[in-house]
N, C-alpha and C positions, 0 to 999 in steps of 0.2 A: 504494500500500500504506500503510494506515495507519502512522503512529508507533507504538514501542513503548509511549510514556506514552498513547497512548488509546488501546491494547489491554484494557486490567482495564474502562475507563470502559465501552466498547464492552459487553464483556460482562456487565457491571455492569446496563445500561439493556435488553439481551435478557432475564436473566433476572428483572428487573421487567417485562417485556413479560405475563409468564405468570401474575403476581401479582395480578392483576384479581380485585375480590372479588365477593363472590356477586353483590351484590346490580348489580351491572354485569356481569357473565356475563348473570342473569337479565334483567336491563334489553335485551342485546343478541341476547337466544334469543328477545323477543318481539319487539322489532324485524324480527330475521329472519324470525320466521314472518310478516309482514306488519301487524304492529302500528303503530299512526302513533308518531312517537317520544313524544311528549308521556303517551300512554296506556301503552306501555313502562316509560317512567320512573316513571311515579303506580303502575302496577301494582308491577313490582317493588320498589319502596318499601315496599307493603304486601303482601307475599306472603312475601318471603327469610327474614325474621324467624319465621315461619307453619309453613316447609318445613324439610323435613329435607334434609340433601344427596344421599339414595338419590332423593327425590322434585324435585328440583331438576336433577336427571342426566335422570330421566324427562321433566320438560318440554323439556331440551333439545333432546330427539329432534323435536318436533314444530319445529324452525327448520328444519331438511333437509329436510322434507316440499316437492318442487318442484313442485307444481302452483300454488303461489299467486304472484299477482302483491304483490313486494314493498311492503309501507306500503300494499297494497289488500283486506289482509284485513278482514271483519268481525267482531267481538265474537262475534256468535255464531254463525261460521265457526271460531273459532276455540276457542272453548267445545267447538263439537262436538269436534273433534281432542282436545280435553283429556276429553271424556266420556268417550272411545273408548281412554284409557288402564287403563282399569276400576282407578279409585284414587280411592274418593269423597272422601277427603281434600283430594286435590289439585283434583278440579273444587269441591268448595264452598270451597276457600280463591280457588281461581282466579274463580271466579264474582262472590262477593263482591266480591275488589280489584276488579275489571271493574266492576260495580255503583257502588261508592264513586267511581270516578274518574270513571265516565260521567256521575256527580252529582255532580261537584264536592265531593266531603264527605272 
């Protein structure tokens, strides 16, 4: 059983556990849906900033989707999923970052 003086720290570092900002939620919602991490990261970079949090909730759905093989998805396997959201918004933001980091730019 823990000490009582690393009881507050304990829950101190649980509820920083939950504190993860957008732009690492989104970095981890494209990973999940099978994004290589490198493309994850460059996208959500340039996306979070773009999105609103209604639409930001919405892409999250597409990391649960279990038919894909983790870190095996394609661009635009994964495009589709975002078309399919019917929010043009969010596929030409998504498309774009997609675009930009596939190019290095």
């Amino acid at each position: 059983m823990p000490s009582r003086h690393l009881l507050p720290l304990l829950a101190l570092s649980l509820s920083l556990a939950g504190c993860a900002t957008p732009q690492a939620q989104l970095r981890t919602g494209l990973a999940s849906a099978g994004l290589s991490d490198g493309m994850a990261a460059c996208m959500a970079q340039d996306m979070t900033p773009r999105l609103s949090v209604k639409q930001l909730l919405r892409l999250r759905s597409l990391s649960h989707v279990t038919d894909r093989n983790p870190r095996k998805t394609s661009i635009d396997a994964y495009l589709y999923q975002v078309r399919a959201l019917g929010d043009g918004e969010i596929w030409s933001i998504t498309s774009r970052a997609a675009a930009r980091c596939a190019l290095g730019l």
